[in-house]
N, C-alpha and C positions, 0 to 999 in steps of 0.2 A: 767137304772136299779136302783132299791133302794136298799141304804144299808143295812146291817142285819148283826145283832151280833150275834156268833157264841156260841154256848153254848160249855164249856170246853170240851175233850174228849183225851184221849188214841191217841197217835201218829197209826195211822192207816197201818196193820199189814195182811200180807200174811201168810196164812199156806203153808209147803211144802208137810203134808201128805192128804190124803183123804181115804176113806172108803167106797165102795161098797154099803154101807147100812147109808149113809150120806145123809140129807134131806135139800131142798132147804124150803124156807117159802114162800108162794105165799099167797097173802092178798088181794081179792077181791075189786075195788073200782067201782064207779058210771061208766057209759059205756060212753064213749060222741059221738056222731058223726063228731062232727070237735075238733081235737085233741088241738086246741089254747087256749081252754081255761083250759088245762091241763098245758101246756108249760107256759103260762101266768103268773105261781103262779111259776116256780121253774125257769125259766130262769134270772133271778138273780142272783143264786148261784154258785159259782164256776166250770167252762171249765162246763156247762149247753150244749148238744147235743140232738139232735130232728133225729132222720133216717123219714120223714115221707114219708105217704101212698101219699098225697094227697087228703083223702079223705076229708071232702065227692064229691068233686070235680071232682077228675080222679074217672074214670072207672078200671079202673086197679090195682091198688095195696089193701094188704090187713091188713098190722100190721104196726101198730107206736112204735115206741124204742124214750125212753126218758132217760135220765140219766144226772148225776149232780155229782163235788164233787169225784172226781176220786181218787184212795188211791194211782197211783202210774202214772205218765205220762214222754213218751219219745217223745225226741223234737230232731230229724236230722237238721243239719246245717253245713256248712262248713267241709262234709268229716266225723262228727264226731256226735256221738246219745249222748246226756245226757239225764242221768235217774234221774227223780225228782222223791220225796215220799213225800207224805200227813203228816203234819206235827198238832201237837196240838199246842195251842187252836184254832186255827184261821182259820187253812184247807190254811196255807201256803204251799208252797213245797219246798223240801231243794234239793238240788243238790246230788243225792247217788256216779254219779259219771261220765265219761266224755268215751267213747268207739268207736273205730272205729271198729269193727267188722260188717259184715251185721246187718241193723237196724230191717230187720223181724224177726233176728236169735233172737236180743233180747224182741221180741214181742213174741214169741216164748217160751223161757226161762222166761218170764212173766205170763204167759196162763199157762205153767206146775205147777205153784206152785199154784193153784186155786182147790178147790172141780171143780169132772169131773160131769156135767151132765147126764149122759147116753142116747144112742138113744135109742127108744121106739119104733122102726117098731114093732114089733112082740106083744105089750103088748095090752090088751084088754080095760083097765080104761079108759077110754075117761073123759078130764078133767068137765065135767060134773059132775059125779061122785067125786070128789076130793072136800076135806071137805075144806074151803075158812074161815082164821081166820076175826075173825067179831070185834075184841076188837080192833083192834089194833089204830084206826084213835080216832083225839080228839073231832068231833065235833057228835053230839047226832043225830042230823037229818041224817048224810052221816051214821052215824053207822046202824039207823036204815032201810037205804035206801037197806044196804050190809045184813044185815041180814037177806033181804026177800029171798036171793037169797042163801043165809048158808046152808050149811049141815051140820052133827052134827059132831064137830070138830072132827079130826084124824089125824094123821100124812100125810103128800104127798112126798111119796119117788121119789126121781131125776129123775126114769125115766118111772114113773105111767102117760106119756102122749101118748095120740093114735096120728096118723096123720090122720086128716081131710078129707085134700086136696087134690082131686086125680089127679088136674091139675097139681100141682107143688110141691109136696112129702114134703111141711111145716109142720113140726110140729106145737102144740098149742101155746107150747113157743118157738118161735125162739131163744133167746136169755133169758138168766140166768148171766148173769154176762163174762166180757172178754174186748175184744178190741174195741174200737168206736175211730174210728177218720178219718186223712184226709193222701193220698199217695198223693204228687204233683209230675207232668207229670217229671221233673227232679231226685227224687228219683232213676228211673233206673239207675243213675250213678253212687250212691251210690251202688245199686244190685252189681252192677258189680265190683266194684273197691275196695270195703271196705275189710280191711286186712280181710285173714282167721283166725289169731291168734286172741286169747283174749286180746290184746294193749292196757289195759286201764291206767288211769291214776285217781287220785282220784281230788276228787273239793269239796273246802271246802265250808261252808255255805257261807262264804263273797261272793265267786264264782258264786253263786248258779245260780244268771241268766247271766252265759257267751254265753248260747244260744239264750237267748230273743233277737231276734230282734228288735232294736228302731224302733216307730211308723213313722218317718220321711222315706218321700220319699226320691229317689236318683235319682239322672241323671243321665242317660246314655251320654257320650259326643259323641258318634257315630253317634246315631242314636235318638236323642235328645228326649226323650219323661221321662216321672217317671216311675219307675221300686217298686209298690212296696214288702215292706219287709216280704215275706213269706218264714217260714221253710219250707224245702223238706219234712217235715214230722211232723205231732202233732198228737200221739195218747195216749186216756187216758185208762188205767187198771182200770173197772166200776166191783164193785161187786154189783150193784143192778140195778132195770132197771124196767119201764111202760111199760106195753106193751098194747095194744090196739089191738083188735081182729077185724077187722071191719065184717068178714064174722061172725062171731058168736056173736058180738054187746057185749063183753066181753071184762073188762078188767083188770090189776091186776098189782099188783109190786112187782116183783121175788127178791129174796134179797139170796145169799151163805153165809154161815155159815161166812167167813170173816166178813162179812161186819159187821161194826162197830156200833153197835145198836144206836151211838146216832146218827151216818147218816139217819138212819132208823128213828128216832126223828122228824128229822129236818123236812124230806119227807113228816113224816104222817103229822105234826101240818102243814106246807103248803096246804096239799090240803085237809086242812079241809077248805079252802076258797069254794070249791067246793060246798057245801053246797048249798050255794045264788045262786049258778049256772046262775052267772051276770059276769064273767070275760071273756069277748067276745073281746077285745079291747089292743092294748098296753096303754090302759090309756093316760095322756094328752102328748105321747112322738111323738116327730114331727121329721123330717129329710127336710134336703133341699140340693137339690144336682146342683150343675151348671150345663151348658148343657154339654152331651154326646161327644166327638171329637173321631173319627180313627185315629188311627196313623199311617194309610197310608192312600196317596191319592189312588182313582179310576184308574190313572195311574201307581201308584208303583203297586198295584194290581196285573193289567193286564199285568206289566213287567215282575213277580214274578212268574205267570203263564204261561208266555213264558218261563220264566227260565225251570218251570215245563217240560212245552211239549218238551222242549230241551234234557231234560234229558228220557223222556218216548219213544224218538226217536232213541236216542242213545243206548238204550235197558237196560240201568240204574234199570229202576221202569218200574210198570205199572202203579201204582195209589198211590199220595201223599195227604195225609189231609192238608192243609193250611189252617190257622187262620191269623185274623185281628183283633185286639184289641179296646178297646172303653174306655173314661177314662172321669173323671170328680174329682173336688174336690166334697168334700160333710160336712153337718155339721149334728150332732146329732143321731139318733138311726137306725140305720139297720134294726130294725126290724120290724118295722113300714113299712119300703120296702117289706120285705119280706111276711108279711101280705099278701099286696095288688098284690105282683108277684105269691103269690101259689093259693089264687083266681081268678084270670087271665088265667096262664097257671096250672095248678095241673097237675101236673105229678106222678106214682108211685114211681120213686127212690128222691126222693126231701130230701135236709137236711137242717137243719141250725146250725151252729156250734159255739157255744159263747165261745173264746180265749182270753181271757182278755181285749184286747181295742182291736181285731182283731175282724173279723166276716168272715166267711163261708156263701152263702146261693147258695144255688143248687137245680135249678127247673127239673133236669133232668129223660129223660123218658127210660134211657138207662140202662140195668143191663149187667156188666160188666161179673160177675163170681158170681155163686152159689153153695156153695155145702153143701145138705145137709143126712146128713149117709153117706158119700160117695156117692154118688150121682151128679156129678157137671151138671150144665146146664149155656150157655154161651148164651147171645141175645144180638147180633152186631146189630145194626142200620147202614144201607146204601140205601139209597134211602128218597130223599125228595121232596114233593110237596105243597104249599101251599095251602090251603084252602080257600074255597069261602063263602061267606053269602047265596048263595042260593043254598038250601039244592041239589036240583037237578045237580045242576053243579055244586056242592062238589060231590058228589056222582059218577058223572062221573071224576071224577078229581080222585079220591080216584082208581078206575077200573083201568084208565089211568096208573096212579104210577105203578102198578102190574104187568102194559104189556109195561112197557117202558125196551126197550133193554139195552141199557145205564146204571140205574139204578139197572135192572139185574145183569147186568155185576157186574160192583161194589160191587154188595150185595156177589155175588157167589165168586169174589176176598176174600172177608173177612171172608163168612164161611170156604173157604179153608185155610184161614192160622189161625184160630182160632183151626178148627180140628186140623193140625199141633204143636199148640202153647199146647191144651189139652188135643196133643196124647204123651207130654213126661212126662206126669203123670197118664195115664189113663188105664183102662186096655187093651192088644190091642182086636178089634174085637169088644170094646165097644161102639166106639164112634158113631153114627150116629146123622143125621138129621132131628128132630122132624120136623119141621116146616121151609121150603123156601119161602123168599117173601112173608112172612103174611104180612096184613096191618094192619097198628095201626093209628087210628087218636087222633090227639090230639088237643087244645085248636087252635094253630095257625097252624101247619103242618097235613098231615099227612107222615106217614114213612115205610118205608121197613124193617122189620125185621123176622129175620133168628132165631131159635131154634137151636140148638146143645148139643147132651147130651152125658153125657159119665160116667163113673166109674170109681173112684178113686181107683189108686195101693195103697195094705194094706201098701206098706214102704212108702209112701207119704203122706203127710198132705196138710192141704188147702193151707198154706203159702208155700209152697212148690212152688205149682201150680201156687197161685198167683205170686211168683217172676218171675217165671220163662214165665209168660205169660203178665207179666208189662211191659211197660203203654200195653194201648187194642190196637188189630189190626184196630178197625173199624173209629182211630183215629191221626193214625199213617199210613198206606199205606203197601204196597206191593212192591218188599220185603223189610219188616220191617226195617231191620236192614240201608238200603241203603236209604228207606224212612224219615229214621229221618235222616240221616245227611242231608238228604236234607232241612229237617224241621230244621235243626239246624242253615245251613246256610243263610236261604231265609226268616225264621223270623227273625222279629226284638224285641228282647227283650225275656227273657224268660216266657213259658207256666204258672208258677206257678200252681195253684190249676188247671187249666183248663186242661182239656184234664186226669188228674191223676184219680184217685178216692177214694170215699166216701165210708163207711161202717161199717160194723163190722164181727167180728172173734170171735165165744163164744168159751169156755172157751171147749166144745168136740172138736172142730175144723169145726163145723158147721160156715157156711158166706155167706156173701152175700152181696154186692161191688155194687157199681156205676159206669158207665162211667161221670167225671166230665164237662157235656156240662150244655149251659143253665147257667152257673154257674158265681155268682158276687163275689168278695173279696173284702173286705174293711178294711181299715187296720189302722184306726181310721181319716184318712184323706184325702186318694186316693181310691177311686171307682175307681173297672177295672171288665170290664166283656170282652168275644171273643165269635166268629161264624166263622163259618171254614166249608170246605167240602171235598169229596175227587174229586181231580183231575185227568182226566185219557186222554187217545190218544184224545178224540173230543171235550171234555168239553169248552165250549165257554162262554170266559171274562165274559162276561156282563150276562150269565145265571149264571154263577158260586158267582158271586159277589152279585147276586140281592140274591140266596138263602142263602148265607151267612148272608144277612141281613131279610130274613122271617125267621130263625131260631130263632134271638135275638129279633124281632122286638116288641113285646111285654114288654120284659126287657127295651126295649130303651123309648118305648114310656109313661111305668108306673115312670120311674129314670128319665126323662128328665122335666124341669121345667114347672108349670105350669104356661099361664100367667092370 
């Protein structure tokens, strides 16, 4: 990435009241079909976050979220959340202060001091209608491009949006301003353990980065392999945000009354490159990665799996996910990988997350939890089949998946403990099941997914929900709780980002989360990606272990060296 000097600005500042009749500003820009050349011109700039669609790619998703330059971010580690805040001139972050309290509570207590979006079920304005400001960007061609599309300027109050979408109850803007970031699969130990008092402790600037994790890997002496350096937690408090409409070929950057108009600056004069509408490329940025190695052999495998059936005989579990990890050093830009991994497999839940010298990138096709008005909808993935080159016997392959017993089973485990996991926030009587054993195919598999919808209780919030339904069942086992210690004891090394998830939490309490599969970390040195599945009473070594490896296999074969 290139550097860029930061034009001077006002230490970047949260309001704590809001008003009913409070206006977001939404500013029309050029529409793209592949969101990269969007991301292209801002990922450069500070903790830079992509939620993408996959499009034009995947068939399935339908809104891109971009965001840059966060005014307030919390980083979980060792037991304890510090809160950093955007700092003048430079868009440093200083350390506000060091908390063990739950790290959602103060995601949470973050989201509350923000202008409230309002839901918009009931309003007629369909953003169509919603006058689109046309000054605002620097370059004369992009302005003229937005103008055609102008209505004659007016105000667009918070919640003058209709919802669309009758498949999945989205509003136009998902997202206005709130949470973007990353929960890794260990967080839930945080859920559970962190004091209920306010414990804090103050960190001075010198302090400031006692959370950063050094880029250097570590060894495990156990179980010899690099472990790297992820927080259980990096989320950034975004008052502004792209959004990309791919159903309505629309798209705009939402900005709350917060936001710091010269952040708003910095945004428009970047994608006034959009213009030239030539930024298709990471430019001359190259990556080279050594090969790929598991950290288990084929035999530790199939031990580990025995372990497994030992314990699902015993009457322990019924079904455990097990993962095997994949690791390489590597040199140079991630993103240049990631490029070529979201055109390969495009999935709709995919992100990529630029953390300073760390990187995030996540092809995954899994949505974890949604809730939008109240509203929640949950899609476990359980069931996988590989796919074939010829269309015919993909086809029957695809049938096949649908009516396999086994695969079944598995799926029907996970919607039952999902309803469970989002019946102790739901209303009761509301939960049901939209959709069992739908198919979904995708670039390299196809898969088994389950619908589950429900209604959120008015004393419940999404983070609420979300703790309390962390990490996901369809990645973690049955029952859950006896599932992961077994995940605890029979992996080797910890989950980090894998298995946790991706997303965001705006600022009404509207979300919309990831399950983190498919997914690489790189942490300026060590590439790690894992494939995993769930194991249950018949699952057999050598089928278990090959789909392990058609889940990733794509990931493996785009990161592994060319000769």
């Amino acid at each position: 990435a290139q550097a860029h000097e930061m034009p001077k600005c006002a230490p970047c500042q949260s309001s704590n009241e809001y008003s009913d009749t409070t206006m977001i500003k939404v500013t029309a820009i050029p529409y793209q079909a592949n969101c990269e050349a969007l991301f292209n011109l801002l990922r450069d700039l500070p903790f830079a976050c992509w939620l993408d669609s996959g499009k034009p790619g995947s068939e399935y998703g339908r809104y891109d979220i971009i965001s840059a330059l966060p005014a307030t971010r919390l980083v979980t580690a060792d037991n304890q959340t510090t809160v950093f805040d955007c700092q003048s001139p430079s868009y440093d972050y200083l350390a506000r202060g060091r908390y063990n309290e739950n790290p959602l509570s103060l995601i949470q207590a973050e989201l509350k001091k923000l202008t409230k979006t309002r839901n918009a079920a009931n309003n007629n304005t369909a953003i169509d209608d919603i006058a689109i400001e046309d000054t605002a960007l620097e370059d004369t061609a992009l302005k003229n491009t937005i103008a055609k599309k102008a209505m004659p300027e007016r105000s667009f109050a918070v919640d003058a949006v209709e919802s669309t979408d009758d498949n999945n109850g989205h509003h136009d803007i998902p997202f206005s301003g709130g949470a973007i970031g990353y929960f890794a699969y260990d967080l839930h130990k945080h859920l559970k353990n962190s004091a209920s008092s306010n414990d804090n402790q103050d960190v001075s600037p010198d302090n400031a980065n006692i959370h950063q994790k050094s880029n250097a890997e570590s060894l495990d002496p156990e179980v010899g392999i690099l472990n790297s350096n992820f927080d259980d937690m990096q989320v950034g408090i975004y008052h502004w945000a792209i959004i990309q409409d791919h159903q309505r070929q629309q798209a705009y950057i939402t900005s709350l009354p917060e936001c710091n108009p010269l952040t708003l600056e910095i945004i428009k004069g970047k994608l006034s490159g959009l213009a030239n509408h030539a930024v298709t490329s990471a430019n001359s940025a190259t990556i080279e990665v050594e090969p790929l190695a598991a950290t288990l052999s084929k035999e530790q495998y199939s031990a580990s799996l025995s372990a497994i059936n030992e314990y699902i005989l015993a009457g322990d579990t019924y079904q455990v996910n097990f993962a095997q990890r994949f690791q390489a050093k590597y040199k140079g830009d991630p993103y240049v990988a990631y490029q070529q991994l979201r055109e390969a497999m495009a999935s709709p839940f995919s992100a990529y997350l630029q953390l300073g010298d760390q990187v995030i990138m996540s092809l995954s096709p899994e949505r974890f939890l949604q809730v939008i008005d109240h509203q929640v909808l949950a899609q476990p993935i359980k069931g996988t089949l590989r796919r074939d080159k010829n269309p015919e016997i993909d086809k029957h392959r695809g049938v096949a998946l649908q009516n396999d017993e086994k695969n079944r089973a598995e799926n029907l485990m996970i919607v039952d403990l999902l309803r469970n996991d989002i019946g102790q926030h739901c209303n009761p009587g509301s939960i049901s099941v939209k959709t069992l054993f739908g198919l979904q195919s995708f670039p390299n598999v196809h898969h088994l997914v389950s619908d589950i919808i429900g209604t959120l209780k008015t004393e419940s919030s999404s983070i609420d929900l979300f703790r309390d339904c962390f990490p996901g069942g369809s990645i973690t086992g049955a029952p859950k709780k006896r599932a992961m210690e077994i995940i605890e004891e029979l992996e080797s090394g910890s989950r980090g980002v894998y298995c946790g998830s991706i997303g965001y939490i705006n600022n009404n309490g509207d979300m919309d989360t990831n399950i983190a599969i498919r997914t690489v970390s790189c942490d300026g040195e060590l590439l790690t990606c894992w494939g995993g599945g769930g194991i249950v009473a018949d699952s057999n070594a050598d089928d278990e272990y090959q789909e392990s490896l058609d889940k990733i296999n794509r990931i493996l074969d785009i990161l592994s060296p060319k000769a």
